[in-house]
C-alpha positions in Angstrom: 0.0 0.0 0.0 2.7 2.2 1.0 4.6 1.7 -2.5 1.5 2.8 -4.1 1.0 5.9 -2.1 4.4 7.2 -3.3 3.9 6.2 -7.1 0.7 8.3 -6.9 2.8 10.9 -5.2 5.2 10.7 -8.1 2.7 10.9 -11.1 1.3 14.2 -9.5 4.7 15.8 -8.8 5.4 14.5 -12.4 1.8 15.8 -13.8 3.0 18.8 -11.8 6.0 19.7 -12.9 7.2 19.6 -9.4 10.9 18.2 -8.6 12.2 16.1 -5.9 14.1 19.8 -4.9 11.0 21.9 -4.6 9.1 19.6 -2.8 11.6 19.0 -0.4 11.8 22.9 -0.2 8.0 22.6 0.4 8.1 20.0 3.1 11.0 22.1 5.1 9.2 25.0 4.6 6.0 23.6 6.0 4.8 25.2 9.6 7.3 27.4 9.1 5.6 31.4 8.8 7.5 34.4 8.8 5.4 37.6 10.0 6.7 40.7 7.9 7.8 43.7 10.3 8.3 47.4 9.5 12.3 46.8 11.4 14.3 43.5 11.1 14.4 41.5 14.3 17.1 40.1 16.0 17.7 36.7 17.6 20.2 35.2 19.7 21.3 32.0 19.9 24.2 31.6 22.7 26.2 34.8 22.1 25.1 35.1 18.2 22.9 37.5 17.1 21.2 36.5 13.7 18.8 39.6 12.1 15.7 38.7 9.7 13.6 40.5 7.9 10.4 39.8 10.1 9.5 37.5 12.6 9.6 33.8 11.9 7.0 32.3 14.6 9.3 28.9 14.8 12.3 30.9 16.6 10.1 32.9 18.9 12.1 31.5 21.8 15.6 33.2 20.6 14.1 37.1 19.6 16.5 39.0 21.9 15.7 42.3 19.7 15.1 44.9 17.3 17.5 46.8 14.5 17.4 50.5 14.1 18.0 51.7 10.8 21.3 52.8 11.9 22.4 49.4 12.6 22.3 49.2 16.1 20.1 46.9 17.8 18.3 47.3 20.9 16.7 44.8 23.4 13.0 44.3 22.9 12.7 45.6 27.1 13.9 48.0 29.4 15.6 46.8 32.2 14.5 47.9 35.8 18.9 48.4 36.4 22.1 48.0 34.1 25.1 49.2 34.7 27.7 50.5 32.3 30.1 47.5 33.6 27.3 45.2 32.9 26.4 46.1 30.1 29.3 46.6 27.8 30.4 43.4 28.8 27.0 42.0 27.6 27.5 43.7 24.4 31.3 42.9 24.0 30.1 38.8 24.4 27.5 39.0 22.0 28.7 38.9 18.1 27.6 39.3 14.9 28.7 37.9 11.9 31.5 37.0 14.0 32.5 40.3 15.5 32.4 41.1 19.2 29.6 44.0 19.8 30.2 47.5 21.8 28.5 50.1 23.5 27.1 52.5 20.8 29.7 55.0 20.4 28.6 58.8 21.0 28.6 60.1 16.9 26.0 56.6 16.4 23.7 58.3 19.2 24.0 62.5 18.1 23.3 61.2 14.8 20.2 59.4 15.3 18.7 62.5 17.2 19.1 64.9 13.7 18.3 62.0 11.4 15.3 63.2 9.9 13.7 59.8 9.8 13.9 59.8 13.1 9.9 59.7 13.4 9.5 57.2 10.7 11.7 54.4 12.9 9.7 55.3 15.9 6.9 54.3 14.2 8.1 51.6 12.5 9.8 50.4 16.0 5.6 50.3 17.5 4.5 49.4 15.1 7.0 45.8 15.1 6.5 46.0 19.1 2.6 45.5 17.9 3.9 42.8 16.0 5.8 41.0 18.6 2.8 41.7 21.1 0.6 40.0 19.2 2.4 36.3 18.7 3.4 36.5 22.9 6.4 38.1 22.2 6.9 41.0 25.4 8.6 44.0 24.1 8.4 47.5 24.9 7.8 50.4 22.8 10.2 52.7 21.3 12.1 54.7 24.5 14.8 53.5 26.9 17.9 54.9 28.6 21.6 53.9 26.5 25.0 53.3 28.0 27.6 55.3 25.4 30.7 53.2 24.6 32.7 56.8 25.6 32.0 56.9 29.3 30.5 55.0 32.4 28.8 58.1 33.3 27.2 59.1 30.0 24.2 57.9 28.6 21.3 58.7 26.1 17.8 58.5 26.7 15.2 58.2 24.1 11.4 58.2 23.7 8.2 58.8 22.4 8.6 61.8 22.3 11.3 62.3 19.4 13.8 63.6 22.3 16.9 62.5 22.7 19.0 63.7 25.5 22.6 63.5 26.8 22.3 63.3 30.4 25.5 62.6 33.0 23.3 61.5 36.1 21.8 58.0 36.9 18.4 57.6 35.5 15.7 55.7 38.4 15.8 52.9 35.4 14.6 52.1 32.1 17.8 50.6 31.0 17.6 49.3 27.5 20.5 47.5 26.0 22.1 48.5 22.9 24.5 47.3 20.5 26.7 48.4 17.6 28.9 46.2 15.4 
């Protein structure tokens, strides 16, 4: 019975058109969906990040975060406390593409608050949060207080807001990690 199952399967692959590649394709592919965001996501795996063009609902488990459209990526939450110690060592374990990360370095941050897209990848950042929401996925939305790779007592914080400010004192939290490569 079995040997006639798969001749039947090979007439209509063959009626098809369909080769022994694409179906293969097909069957790997299967249960398999990938949810288009408005920013790539980031996943981790050990001390790899990985980014993809939207979120692919079979590696929920490893989204660690987002990528800004200036490259650096940012945890999907804020963190209640971080220190700088603590956190460029997080970043300086994790790699991409086989290069150890860093603290965003101070021209990365200034930049991003006169980019004039600056309100587009807010909304685009939501807008992916919304996303993540949706599948089970806890992330916050755009805002969060950076670590600069220049100095353990300078910082940028970010938000809704579209304000970006260099501040020398300890924030009471919202900590967000972020990475440059």
């Amino acid at each position: 019975m079995t040997t006639n199952k798969f001749a039947a399967l090979e007439a209509v692959m063959s009626a098809q058109g369909i080769t022994q590649s694409e179906l293969m394709d097909w069957i790997n592919g299967r249960g398999t969906e990938v949810i288009p965001t408005e920013l790539p996501i980031v996943y981790r795996r050990g001390t790899e990040l990985i980014v993809e063009n939207g979120l692919d609902l079979s590696r929920k488990s490893e989204v660690w975060g987002i990528r800004l459209l200036s490259g650096v990526m940012v945890a999907l939450c804020c963190e209640s406390e971080m220190y700088y110690q603590q956190a460029a060592m997080l970043a300086y374990n994790l790699h991409f593409k086989g290069m150890p990360g860093s603290l965003p370095c101070l021209a990365v941050l200034v930049d991003r608050m006169r980019d004039p897209n600056k309100t587009w990848e807010i909304n685009a950042f939501n807008a992916t949060v919304k996303i993540l929401s949706q599948n089970g996925i806890k992330a916050d939305n755009y805002g969060g207080n950076t670590w600069c790779s220049m100095c353990d007592r300078l910082y940028y914080s970010f938000d809704e807001l579209r304000e970006y400010r260099q501040l020398t004192c300890f924030p009471l939290g919202g900590y967000r990690m972020a990475i440059q490569f």
